[in-house]
mmJSON file of the N, C-alpha and C atoms, coordinates in Angstrom:
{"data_MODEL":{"atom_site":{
"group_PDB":["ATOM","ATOM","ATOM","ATOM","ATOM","ATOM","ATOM","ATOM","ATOM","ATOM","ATOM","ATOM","ATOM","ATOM","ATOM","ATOM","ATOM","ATOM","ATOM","ATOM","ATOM","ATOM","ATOM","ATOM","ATOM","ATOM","ATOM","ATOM","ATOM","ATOM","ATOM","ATOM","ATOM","ATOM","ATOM","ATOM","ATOM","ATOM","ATOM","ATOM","ATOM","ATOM","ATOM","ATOM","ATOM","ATOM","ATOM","ATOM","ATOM","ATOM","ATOM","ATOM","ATOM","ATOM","ATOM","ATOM","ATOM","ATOM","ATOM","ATOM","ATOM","ATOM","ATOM","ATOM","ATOM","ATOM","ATOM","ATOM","ATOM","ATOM","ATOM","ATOM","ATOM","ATOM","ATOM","ATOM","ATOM","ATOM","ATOM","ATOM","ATOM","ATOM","ATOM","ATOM","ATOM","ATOM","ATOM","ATOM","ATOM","ATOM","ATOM","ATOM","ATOM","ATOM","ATOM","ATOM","ATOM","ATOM","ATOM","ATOM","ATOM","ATOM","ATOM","ATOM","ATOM","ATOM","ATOM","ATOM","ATOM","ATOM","ATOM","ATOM","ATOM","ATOM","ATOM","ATOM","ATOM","ATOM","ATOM","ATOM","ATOM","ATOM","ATOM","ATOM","ATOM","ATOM","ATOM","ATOM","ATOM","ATOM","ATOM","ATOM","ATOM","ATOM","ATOM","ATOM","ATOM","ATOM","ATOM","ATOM","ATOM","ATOM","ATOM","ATOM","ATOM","ATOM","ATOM","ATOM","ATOM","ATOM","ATOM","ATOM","ATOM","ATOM","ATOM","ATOM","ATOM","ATOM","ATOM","ATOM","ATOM","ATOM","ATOM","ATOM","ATOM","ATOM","ATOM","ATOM","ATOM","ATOM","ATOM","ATOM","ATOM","ATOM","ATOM","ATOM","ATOM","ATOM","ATOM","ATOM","ATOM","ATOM","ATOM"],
"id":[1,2,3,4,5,6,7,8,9,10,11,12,13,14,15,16,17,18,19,20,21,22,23,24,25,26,27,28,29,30,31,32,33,34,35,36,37,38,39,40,41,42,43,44,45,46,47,48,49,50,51,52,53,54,55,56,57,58,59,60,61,62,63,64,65,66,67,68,69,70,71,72,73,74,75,76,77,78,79,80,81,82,83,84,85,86,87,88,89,90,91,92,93,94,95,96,97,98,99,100,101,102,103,104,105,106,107,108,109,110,111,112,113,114,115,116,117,118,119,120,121,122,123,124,125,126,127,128,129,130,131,132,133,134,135,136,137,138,139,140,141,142,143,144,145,146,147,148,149,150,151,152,153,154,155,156,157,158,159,160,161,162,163,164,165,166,167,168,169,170,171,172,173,174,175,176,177,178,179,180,181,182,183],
"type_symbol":["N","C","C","N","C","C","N","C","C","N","C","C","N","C","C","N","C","C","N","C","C","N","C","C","N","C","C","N","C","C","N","C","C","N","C","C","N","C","C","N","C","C","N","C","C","N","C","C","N","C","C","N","C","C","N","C","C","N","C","C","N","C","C","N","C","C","N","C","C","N","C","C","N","C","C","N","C","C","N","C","C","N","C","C","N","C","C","N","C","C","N","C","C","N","C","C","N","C","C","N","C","C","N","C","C","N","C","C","N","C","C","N","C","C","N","C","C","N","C","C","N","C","C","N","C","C","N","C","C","N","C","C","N","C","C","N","C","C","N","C","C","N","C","C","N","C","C","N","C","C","N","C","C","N","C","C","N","C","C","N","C","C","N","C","C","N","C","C","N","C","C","N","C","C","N","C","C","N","C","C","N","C","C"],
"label_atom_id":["N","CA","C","N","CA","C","N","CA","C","N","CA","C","N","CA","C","N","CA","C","N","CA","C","N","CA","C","N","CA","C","N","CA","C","N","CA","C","N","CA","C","N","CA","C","N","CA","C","N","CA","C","N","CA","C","N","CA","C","N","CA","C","N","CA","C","N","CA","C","N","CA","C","N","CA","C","N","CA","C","N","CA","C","N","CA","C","N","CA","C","N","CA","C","N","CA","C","N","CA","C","N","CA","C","N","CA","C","N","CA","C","N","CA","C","N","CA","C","N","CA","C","N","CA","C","N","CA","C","N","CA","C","N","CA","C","N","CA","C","N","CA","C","N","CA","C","N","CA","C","N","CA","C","N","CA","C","N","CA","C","N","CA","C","N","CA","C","N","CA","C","N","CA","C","N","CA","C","N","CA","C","N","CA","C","N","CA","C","N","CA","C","N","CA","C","N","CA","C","N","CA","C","N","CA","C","N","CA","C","N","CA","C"],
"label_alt_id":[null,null,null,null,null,null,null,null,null,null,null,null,null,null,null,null,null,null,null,null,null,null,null,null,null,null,null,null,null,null,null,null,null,null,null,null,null,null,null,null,null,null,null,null,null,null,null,null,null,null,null,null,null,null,null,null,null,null,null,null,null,null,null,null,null,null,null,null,null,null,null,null,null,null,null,null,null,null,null,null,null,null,null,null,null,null,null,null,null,null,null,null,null,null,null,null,null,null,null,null,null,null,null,null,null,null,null,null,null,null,null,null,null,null,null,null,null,null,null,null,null,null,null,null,null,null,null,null,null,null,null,null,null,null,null,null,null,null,null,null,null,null,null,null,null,null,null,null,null,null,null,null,null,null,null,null,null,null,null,null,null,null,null,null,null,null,null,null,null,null,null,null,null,null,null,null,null,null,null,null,null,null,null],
"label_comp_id":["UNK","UNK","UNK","UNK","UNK","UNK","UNK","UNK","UNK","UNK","UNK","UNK","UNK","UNK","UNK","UNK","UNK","UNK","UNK","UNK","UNK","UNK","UNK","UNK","UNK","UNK","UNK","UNK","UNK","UNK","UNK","UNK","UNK","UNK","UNK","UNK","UNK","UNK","UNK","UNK","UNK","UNK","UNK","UNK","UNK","UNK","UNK","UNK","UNK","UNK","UNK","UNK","UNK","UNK","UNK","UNK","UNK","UNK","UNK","UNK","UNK","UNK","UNK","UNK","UNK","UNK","UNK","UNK","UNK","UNK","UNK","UNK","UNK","UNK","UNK","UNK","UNK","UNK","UNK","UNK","UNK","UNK","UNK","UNK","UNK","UNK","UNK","UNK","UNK","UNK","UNK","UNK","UNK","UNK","UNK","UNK","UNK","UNK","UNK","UNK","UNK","UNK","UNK","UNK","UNK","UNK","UNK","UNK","UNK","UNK","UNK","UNK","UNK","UNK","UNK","UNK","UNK","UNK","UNK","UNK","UNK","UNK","UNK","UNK","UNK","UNK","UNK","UNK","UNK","UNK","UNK","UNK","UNK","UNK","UNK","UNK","UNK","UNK","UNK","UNK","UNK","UNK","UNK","UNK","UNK","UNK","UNK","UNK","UNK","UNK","UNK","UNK","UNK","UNK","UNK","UNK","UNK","UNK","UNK","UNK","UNK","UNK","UNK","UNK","UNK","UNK","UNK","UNK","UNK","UNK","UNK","UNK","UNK","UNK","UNK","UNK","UNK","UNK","UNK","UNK","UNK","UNK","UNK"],
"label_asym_id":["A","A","A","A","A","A","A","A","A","A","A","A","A","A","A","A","A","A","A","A","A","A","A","A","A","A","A","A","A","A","A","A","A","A","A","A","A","A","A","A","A","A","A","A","A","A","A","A","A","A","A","A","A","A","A","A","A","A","A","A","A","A","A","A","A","A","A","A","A","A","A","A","A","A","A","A","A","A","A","A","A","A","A","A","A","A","A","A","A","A","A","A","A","A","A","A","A","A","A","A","A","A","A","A","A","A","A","A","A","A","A","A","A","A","A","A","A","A","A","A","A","A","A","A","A","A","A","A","A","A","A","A","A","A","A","A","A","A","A","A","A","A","A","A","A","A","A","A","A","A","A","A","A","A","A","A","A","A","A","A","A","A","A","A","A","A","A","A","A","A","A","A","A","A","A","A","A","A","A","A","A","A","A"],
"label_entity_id":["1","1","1","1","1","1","1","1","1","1","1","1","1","1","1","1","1","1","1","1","1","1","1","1","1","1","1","1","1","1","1","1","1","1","1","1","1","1","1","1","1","1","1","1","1","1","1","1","1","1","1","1","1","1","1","1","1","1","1","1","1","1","1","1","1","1","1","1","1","1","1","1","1","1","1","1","1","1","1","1","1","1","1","1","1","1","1","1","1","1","1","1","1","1","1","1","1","1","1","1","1","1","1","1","1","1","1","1","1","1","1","1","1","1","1","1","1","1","1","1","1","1","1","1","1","1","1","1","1","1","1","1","1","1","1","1","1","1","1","1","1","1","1","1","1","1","1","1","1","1","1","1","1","1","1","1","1","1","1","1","1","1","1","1","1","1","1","1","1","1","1","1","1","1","1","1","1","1","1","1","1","1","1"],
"label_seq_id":[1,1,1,2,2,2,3,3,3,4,4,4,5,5,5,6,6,6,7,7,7,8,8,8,9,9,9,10,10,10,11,11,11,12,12,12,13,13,13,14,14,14,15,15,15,16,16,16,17,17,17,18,18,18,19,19,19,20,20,20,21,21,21,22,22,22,23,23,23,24,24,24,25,25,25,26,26,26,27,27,27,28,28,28,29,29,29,30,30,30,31,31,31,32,32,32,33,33,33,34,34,34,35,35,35,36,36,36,37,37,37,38,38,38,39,39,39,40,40,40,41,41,41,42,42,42,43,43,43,44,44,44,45,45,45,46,46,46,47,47,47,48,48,48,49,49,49,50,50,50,51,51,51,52,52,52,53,53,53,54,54,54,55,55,55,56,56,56,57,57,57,58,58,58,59,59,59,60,60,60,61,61,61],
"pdbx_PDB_ins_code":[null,null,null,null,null,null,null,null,null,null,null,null,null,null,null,null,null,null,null,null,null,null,null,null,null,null,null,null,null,null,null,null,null,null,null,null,null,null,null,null,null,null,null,null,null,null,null,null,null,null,null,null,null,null,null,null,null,null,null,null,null,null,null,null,null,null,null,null,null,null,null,null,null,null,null,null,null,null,null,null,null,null,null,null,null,null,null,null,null,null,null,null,null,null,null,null,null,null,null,null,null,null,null,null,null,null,null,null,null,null,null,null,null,null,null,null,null,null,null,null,null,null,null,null,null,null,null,null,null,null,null,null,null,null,null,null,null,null,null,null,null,null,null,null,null,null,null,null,null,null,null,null,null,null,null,null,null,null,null,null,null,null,null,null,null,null,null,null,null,null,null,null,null,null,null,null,null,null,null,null,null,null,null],
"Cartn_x":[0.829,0.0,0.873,1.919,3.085,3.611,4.133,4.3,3.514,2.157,0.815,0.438,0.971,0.637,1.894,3.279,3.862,4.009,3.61,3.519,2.346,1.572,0.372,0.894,1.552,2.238,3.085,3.69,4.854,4.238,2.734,2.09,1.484,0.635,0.054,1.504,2.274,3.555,3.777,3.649,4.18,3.285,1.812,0.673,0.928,1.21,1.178,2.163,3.541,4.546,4.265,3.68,3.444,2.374,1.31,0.486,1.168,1.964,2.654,3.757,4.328,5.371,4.638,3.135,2.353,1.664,1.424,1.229,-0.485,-1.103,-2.145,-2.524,-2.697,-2.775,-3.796,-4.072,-5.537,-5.125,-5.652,-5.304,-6.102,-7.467,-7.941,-6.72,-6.318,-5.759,-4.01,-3.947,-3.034,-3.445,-4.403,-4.515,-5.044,-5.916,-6.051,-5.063,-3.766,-2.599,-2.202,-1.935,-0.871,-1.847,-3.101,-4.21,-3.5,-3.385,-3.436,-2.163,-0.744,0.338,0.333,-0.472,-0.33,-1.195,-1.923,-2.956,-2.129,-1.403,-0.235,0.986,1.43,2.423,1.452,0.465,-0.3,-0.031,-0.556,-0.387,0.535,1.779,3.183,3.84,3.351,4.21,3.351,2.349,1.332,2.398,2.562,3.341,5.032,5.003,6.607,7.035,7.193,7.441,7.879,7.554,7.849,9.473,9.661,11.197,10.996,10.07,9.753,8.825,8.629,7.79,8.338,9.792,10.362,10.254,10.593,10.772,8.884,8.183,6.449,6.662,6.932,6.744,7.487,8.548,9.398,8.618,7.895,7.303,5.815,5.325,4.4,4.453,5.401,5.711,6.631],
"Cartn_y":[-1.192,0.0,1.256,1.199,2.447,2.484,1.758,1.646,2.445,1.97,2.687,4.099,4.389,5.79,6.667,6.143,6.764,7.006,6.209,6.069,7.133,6.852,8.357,9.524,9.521,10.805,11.336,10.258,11.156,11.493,10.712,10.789,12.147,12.22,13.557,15.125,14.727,16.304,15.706,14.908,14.576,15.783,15.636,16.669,17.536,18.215,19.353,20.164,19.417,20.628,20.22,19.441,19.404,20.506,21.071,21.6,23.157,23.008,24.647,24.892,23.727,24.292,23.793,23.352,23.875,25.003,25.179,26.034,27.129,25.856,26.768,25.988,26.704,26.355,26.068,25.163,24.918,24.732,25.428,25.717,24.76,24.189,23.155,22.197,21.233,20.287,20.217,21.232,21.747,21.637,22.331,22.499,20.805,20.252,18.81,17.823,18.119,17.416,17.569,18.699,19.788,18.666,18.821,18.89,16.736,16.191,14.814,14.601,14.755,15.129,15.1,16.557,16.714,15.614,14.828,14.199,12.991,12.265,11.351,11.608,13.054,12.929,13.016,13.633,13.365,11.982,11.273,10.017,8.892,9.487,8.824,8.823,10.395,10.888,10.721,9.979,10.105,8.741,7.91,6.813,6.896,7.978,8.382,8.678,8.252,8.972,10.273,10.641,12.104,12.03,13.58,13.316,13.537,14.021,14.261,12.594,11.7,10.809,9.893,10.003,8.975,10.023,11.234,12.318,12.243,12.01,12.445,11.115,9.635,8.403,8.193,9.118,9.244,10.286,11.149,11.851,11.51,10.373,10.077,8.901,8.384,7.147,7.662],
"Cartn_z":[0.0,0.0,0.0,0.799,0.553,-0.797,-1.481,-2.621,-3.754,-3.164,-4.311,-4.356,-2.844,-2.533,-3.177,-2.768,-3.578,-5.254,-5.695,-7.17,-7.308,-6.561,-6.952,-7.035,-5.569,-5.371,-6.499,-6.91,-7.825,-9.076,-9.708,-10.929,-10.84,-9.66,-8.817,-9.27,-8.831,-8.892,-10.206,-10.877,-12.765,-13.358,-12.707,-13.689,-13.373,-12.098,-11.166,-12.404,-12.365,-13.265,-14.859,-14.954,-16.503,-16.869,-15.9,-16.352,-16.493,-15.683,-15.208,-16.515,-17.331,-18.565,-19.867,-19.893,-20.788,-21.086,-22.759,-23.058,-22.629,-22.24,-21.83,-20.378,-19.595,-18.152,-17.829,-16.459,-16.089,-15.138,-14.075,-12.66,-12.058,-12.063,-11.523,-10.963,-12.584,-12.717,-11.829,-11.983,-10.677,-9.496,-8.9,-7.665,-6.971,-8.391,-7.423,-7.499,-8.015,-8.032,-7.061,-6.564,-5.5,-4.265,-4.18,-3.004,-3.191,-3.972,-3.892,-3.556,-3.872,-3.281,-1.574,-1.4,-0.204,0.926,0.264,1.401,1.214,0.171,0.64,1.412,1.377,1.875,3.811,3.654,5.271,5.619,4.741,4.899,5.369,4.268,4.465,6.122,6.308,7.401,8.795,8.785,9.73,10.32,10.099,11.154,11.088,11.029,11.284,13.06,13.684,15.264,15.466,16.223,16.686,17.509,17.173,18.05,19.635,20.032,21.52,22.419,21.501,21.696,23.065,22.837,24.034,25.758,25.461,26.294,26.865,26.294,26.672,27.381,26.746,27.517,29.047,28.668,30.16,31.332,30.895,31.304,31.835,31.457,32.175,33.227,32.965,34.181,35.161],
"occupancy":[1.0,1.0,1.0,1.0,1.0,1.0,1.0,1.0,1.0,1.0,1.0,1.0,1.0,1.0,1.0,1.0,1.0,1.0,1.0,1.0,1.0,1.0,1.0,1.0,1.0,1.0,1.0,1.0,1.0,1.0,1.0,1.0,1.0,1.0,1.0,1.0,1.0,1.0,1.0,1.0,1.0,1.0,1.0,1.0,1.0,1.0,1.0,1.0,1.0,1.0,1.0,1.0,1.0,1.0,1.0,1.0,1.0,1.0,1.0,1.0,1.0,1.0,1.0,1.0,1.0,1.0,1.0,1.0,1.0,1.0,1.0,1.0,1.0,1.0,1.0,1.0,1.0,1.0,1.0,1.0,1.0,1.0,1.0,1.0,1.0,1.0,1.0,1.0,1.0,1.0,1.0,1.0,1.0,1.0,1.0,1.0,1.0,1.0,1.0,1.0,1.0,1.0,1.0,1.0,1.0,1.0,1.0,1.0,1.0,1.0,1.0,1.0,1.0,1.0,1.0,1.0,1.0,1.0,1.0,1.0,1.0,1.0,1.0,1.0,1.0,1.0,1.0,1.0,1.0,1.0,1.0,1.0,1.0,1.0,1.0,1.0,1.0,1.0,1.0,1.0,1.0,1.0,1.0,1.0,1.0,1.0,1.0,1.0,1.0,1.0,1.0,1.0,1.0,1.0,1.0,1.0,1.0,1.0,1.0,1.0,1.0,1.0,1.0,1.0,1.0,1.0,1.0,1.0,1.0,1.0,1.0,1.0,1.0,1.0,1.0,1.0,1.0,1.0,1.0,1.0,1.0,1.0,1.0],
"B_iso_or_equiv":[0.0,0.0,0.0,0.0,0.0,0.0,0.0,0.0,0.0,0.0,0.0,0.0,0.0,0.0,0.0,0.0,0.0,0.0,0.0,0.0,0.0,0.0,0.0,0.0,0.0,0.0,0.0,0.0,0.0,0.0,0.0,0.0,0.0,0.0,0.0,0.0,0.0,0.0,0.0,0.0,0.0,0.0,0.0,0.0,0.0,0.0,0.0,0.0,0.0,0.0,0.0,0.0,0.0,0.0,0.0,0.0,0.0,0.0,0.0,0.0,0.0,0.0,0.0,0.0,0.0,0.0,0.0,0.0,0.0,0.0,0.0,0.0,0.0,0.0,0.0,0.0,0.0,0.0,0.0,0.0,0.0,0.0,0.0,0.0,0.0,0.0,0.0,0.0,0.0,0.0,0.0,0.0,0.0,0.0,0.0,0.0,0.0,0.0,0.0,0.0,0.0,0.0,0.0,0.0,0.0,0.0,0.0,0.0,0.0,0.0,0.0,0.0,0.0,0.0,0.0,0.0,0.0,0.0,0.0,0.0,0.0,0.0,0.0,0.0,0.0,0.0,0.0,0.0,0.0,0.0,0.0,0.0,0.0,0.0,0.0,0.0,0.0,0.0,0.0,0.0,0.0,0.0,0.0,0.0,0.0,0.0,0.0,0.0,0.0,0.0,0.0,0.0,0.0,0.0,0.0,0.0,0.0,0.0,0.0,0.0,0.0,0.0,0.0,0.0,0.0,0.0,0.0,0.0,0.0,0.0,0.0,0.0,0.0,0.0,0.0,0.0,0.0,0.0,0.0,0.0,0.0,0.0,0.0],
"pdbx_formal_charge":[null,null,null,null,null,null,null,null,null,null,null,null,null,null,null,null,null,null,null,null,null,null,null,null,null,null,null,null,null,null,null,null,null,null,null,null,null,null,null,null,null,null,null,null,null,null,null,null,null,null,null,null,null,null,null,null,null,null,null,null,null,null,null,null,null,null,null,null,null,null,null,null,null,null,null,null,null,null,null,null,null,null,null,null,null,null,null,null,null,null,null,null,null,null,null,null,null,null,null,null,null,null,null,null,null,null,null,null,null,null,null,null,null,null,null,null,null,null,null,null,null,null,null,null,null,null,null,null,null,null,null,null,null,null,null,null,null,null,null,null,null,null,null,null,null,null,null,null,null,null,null,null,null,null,null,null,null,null,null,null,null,null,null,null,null,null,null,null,null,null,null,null,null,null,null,null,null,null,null,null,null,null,null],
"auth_seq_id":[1,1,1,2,2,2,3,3,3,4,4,4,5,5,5,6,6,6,7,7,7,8,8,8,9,9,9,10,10,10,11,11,11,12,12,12,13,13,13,14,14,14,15,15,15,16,16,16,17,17,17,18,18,18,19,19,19,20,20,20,21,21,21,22,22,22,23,23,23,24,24,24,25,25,25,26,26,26,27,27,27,28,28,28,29,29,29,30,30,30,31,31,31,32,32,32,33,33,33,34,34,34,35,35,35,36,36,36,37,37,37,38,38,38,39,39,39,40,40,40,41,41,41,42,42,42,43,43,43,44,44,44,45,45,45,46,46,46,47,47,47,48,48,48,49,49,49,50,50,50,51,51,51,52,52,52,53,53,53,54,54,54,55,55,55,56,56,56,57,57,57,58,58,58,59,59,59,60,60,60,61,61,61],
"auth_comp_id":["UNK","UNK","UNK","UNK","UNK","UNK","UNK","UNK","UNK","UNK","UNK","UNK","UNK","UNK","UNK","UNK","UNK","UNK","UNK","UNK","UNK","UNK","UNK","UNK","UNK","UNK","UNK","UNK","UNK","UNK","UNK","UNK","UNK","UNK","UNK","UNK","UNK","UNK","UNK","UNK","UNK","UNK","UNK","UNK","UNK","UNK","UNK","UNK","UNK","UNK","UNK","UNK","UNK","UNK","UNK","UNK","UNK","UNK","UNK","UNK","UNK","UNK","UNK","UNK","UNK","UNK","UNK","UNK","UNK","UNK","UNK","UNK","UNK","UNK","UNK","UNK","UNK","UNK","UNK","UNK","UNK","UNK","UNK","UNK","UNK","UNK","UNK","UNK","UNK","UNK","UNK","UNK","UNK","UNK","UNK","UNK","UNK","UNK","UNK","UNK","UNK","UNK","UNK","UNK","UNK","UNK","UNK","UNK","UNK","UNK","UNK","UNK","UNK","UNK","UNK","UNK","UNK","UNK","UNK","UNK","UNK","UNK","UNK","UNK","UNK","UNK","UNK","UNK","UNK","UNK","UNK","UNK","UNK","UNK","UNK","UNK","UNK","UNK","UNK","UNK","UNK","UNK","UNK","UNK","UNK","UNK","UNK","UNK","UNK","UNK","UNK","UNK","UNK","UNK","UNK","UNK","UNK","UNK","UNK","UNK","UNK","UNK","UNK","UNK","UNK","UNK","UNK","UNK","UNK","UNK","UNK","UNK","UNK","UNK","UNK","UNK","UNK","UNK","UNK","UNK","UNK","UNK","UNK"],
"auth_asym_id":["A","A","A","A","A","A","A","A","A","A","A","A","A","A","A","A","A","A","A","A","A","A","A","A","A","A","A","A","A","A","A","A","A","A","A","A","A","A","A","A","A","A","A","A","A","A","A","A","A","A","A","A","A","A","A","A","A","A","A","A","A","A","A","A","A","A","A","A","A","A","A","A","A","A","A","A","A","A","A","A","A","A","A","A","A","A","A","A","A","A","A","A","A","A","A","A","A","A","A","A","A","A","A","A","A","A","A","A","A","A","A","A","A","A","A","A","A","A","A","A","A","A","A","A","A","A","A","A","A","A","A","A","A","A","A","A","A","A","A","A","A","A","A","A","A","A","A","A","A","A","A","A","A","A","A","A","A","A","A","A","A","A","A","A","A","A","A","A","A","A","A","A","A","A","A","A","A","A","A","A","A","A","A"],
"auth_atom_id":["N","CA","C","N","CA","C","N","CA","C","N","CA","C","N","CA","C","N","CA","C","N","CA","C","N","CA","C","N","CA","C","N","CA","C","N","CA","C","N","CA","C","N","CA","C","N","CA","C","N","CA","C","N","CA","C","N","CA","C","N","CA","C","N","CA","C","N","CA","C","N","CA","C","N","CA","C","N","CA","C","N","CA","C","N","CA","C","N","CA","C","N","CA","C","N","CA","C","N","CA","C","N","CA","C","N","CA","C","N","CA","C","N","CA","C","N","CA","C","N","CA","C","N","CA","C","N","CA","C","N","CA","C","N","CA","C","N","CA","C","N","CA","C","N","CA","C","N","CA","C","N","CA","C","N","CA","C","N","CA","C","N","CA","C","N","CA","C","N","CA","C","N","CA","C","N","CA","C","N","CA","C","N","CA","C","N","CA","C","N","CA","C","N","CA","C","N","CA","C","N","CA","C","N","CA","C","N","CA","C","N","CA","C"],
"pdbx_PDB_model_num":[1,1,1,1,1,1,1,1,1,1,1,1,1,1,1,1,1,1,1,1,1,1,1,1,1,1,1,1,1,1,1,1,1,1,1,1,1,1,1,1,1,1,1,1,1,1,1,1,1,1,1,1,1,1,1,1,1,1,1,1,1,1,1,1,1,1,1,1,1,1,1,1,1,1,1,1,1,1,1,1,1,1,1,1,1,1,1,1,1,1,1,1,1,1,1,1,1,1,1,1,1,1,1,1,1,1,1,1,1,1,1,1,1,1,1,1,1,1,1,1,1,1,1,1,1,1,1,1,1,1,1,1,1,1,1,1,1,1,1,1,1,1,1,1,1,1,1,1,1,1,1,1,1,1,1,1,1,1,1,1,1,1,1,1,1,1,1,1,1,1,1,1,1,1,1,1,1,1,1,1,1,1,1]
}}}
């Protein structure tokens, strides 16, 4: 499933700058690239640990 998301992701920023060094622009098709981009990278980074995470666990016991 990480795999799939990234492959979106990068197809997602493929349109994003393709639409931006074509000749006639469509800002939609941008913005729901940019917007799909960004809700994988939410994604990606949502089970990443925090750097304060061990410091909060020490902190409550």
């Amino acid at each position: 499933m990480k795999t799939f998301k990234i492959i979106i992701m990068i197809l997602a920023i493929s349109v994003a700058l393709y639409e931006q060094v074509s000749a006639e622009k469509n800002i939609y098709i941008t913005v729901i690239a940019i917007v799909v981009f960004m809700f994988g990278m939410m994604q990606l980074s949502a089970k990443t640990p925090s750097k304060n995470q061990d410091k909060e666990e020490h902190d409550v016991e």
